[in-house]
C-alpha positions as CSV (number, residue, x, y, z in Angstrom):
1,X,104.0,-47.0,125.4
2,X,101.8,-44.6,123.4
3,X,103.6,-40.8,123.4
4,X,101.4,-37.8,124.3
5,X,101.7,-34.0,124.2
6,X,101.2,-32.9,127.7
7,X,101.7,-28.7,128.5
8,X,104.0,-27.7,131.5
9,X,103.3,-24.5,133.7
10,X,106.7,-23.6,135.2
11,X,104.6,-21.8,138.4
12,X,108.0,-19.9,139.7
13,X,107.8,-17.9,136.3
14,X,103.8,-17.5,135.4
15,X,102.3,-14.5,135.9
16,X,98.9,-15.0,134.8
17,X,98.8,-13.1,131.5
18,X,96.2,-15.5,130.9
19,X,97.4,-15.5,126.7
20,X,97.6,-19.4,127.0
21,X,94.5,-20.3,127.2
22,X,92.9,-17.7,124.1
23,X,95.5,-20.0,121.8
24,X,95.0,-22.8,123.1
25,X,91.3,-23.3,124.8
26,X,91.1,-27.0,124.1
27,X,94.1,-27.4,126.4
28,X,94.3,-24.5,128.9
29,X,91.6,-22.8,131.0
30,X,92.1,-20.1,133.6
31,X,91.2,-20.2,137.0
32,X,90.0,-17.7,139.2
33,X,93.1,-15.4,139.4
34,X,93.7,-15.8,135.9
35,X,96.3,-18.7,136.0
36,X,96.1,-21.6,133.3
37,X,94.9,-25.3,134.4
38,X,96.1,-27.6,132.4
39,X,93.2,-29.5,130.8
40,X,94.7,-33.2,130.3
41,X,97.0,-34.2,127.2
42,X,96.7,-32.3,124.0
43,X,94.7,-33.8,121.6
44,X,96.5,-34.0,118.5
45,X,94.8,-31.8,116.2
46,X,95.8,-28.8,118.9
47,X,99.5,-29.2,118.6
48,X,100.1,-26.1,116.7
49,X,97.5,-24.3,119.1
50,X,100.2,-25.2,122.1
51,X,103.2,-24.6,120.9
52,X,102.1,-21.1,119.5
53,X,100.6,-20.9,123.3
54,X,104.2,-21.5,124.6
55,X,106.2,-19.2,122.1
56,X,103.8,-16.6,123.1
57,X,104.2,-16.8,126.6
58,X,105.6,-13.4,127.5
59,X,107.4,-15.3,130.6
60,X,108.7,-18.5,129.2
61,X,106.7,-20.6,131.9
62,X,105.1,-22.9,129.0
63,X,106.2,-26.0,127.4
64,X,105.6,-28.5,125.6
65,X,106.6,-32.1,126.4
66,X,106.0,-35.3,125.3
67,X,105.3,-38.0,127.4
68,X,105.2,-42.1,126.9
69,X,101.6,-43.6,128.6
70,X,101.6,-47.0,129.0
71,X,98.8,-48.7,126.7
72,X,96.4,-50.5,128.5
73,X,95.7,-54.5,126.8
74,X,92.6,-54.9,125.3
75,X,90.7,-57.8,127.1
């Protein structure tokens, strides 16, 4: 198992401010309404990016989680 940084939208709490994804672009976009997507994992240079994205969140619905992949064998 390889751990990853994956970003959770808590959707009962977001409101769309939209500040997510201007700290952290690599991981967030918006959609239509102004509501983040989350991209896929973060890669691990933009760390810092989402977790200033989360603390900035003015409604708490961000975090940041890490998650175990399993690694695929090489063949």
């Amino acid at each position: 198992m390889a751990p990853q940084l994956h970003l959770v939208v808590d959707w009962i709490r977001c409101r769309g401010h939209g500040i997510c994804a201007e700290l952290a672009p690599e991981a967030i976009v918006l959609d239509d309404w102004g509501f983040p997507m989350v991209k896929a994992a973060v890669p691990h240079d933009g760390e810092r990016d989402a977790q200033r994205a989360c603390d900035a969140c003015p409604s708490s619905a961000l975090t940041l989680v890490e998650v175990d992949v399993p690694v695929s064998p090489k063949r």
